[in-house]
N, C-alpha and C positions, 0 to 999 in steps of 0.2 A: 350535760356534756362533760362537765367533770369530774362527773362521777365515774364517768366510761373511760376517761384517762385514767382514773389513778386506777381502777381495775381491771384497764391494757398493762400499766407499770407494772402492778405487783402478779398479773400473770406469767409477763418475762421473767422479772427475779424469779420466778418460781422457778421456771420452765431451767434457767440459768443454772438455778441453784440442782436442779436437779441434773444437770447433765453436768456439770462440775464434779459432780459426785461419783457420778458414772465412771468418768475418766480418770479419779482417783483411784476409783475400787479395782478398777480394770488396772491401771498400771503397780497400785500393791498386789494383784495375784499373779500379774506378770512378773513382779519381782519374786514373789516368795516362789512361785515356777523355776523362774533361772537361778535361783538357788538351791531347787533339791536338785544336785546334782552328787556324784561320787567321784571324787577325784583320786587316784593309787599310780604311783610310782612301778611298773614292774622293772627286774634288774636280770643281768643277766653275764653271766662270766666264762672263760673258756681258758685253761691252759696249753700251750701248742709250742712246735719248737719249731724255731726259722727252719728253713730250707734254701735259703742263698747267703753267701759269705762274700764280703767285700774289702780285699785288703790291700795296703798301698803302702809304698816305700822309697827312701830315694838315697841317690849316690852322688858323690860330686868329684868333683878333680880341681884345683887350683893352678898355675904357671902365671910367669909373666909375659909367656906367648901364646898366644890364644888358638893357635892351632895347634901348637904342641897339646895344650888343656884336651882341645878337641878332639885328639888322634889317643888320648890317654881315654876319656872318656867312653867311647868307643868300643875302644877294647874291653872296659869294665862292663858295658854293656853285654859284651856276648857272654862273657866270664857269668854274667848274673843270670845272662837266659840257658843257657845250657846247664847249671846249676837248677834253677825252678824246672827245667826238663828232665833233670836227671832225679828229680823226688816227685814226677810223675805232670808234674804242674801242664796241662796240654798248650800247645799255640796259640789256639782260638781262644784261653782264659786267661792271659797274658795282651797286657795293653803299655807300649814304651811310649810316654810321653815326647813333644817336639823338648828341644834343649835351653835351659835359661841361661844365660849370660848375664853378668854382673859384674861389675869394676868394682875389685876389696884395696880398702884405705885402712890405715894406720892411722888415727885421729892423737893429735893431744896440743895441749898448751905451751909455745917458748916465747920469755918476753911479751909477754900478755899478747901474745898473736896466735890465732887458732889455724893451725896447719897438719896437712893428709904427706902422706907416702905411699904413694899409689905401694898394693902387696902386688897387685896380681890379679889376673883373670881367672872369675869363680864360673863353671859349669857347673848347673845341676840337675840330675833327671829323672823322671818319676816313673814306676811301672805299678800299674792297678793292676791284681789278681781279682777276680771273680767268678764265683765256681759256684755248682750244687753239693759239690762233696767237701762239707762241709771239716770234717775231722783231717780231711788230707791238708787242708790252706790253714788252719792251726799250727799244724804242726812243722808247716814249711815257716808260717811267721815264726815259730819258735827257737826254729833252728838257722834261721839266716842272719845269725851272728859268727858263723862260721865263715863265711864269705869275709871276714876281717882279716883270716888265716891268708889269703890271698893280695892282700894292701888295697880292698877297698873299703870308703867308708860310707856304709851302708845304713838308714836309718830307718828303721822298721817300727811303725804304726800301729798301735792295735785293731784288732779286724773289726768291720760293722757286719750286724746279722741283719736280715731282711725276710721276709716272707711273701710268695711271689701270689698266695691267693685269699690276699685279704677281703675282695669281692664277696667270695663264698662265703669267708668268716663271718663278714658284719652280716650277711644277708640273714644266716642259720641264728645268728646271737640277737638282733630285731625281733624275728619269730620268736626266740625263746625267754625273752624278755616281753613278747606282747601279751605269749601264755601267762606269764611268771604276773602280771598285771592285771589280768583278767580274772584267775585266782584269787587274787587279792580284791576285787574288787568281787566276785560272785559271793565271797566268803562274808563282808561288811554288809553287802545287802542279806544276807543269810540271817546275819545276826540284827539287823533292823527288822526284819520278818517282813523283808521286802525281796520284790524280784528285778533283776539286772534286764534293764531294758538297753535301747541304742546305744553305738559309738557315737556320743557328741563331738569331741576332738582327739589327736594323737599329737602328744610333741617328742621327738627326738631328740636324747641326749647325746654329749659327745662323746665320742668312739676312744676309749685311753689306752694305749697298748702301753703295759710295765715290765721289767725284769721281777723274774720271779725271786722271788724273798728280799725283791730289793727297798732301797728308801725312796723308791721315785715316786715323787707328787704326782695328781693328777693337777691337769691345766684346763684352763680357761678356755682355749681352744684344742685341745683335746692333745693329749702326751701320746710319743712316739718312742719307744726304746730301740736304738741300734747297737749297743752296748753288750746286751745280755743274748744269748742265742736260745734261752728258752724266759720264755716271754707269756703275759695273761695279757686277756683282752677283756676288756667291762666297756658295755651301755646300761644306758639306763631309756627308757618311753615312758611317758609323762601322760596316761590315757582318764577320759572324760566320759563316765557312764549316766543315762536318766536312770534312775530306778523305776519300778514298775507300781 
């Protein structure tokens, strides 16, 4: 009878030892599997020049009467849209902000006491141009230091550039960033004297839009130029082939 136990025992350890083994052999091929993989970066870049301009500016009037300020202000107003009217600037691309109001003080130290003189009532008011023709609203920012000739004081912003079909862009530059990675990827397996089987994975980089020739970094979540009016766009896709 004990002889039949200890040769039920060392049939289990067997049986143990053998499917232990199994389960090892099986998850090293599973491993060394999920590791032939090909992994390639495709990239992809595009030059383009905005097609919408955004630019802003503003004026002000000071008094110690606030409706005088008011009735001053006004009139600089029309002074400044009949002017952007008259270098073509249309109505519908012309936006006059509502009016700020602001009480200006004269600060200083008497007698180690901190004390204001009221100056006067500050109005200030802003008009956004936004346009597709892009070399006309340049050249109006350029010139609307002219409007000083007038007595008003007018503070002119530099313009932001924008591009209304970025959709399309990133869509066509994805595509040619996925070719641009497949290449690279047919080409590695070419030279293994292997052949490029499935998409295991895709990861998408982020979308950097730069001034061209310029110092802008690219960002962490992805950089936007409004600065420069001709402008490059880079992604990158991050793709995952099995070889064959």
């Amino acid at each position: 009878m004990k002889e039949i136990k200890t040769i039920i025992a060392v049939g289990i350890a067997a049986v143990a030892v053998i499917v232990a083994a199994c389960v090892l052999g099986s998850a090293y091929l599973g491993r060394g599997k999920s590791e032939r993989k090909i992994e390639v970066v495709g990239m992809a870049q595009k030059d383009f020049v905005s097609d919408l301009i955004v630019w802003n500016g503003s004026f002000s009037k000071q008094d110690m009467d606030m409706k005088t300020a008011f009735r001053q202000l006004k009139s600089d107003e029309e002074i400044v849209r009949k002017y952007l009217l008259s270098q073509g600037v249309a109505e519908n691309e012309m936006v006059f902000s509502s009016v700020s109001i602001d009480k200006d003080y004269d600060s200083y130290y008497e007698n180690n006491h901190y004390r204001q003189i009221f100056k006067g009532y500050l109005l200030r008011q802003n008009v956004t141009i936004t346009s597709n023709d892009l070399e006309k609203i340049e050249k109006v920012s350029r010139g609307i230091s002219s409007l000083i000739d007038n007595g008003i004081e007018f503070e002119s912003r530099s313009p932001n550039f924008f591009y209304t079909k970025l959709t399309d862009l990133k869509l066509k530059l994805i595509e040619e960033a996925t070719q641009d990675g497949r290449s690279r990827a047919e080409k590695i397996a070419q030279n293994a004297n292997a052949k490029l089987g499935k998409l295991v994975s895709a990861d998408l980089g982020v979308f950097q839009i730069t001034g061209q020739n310029s110092n802008d970094e690219y960002l962490w979540g992805g950089a936007y130029n409004t600065s420069s009016k001709n402008k490059t766009a880079n992604i990158t896709v991050r793709l995952k082939f099995e070889p064959k």
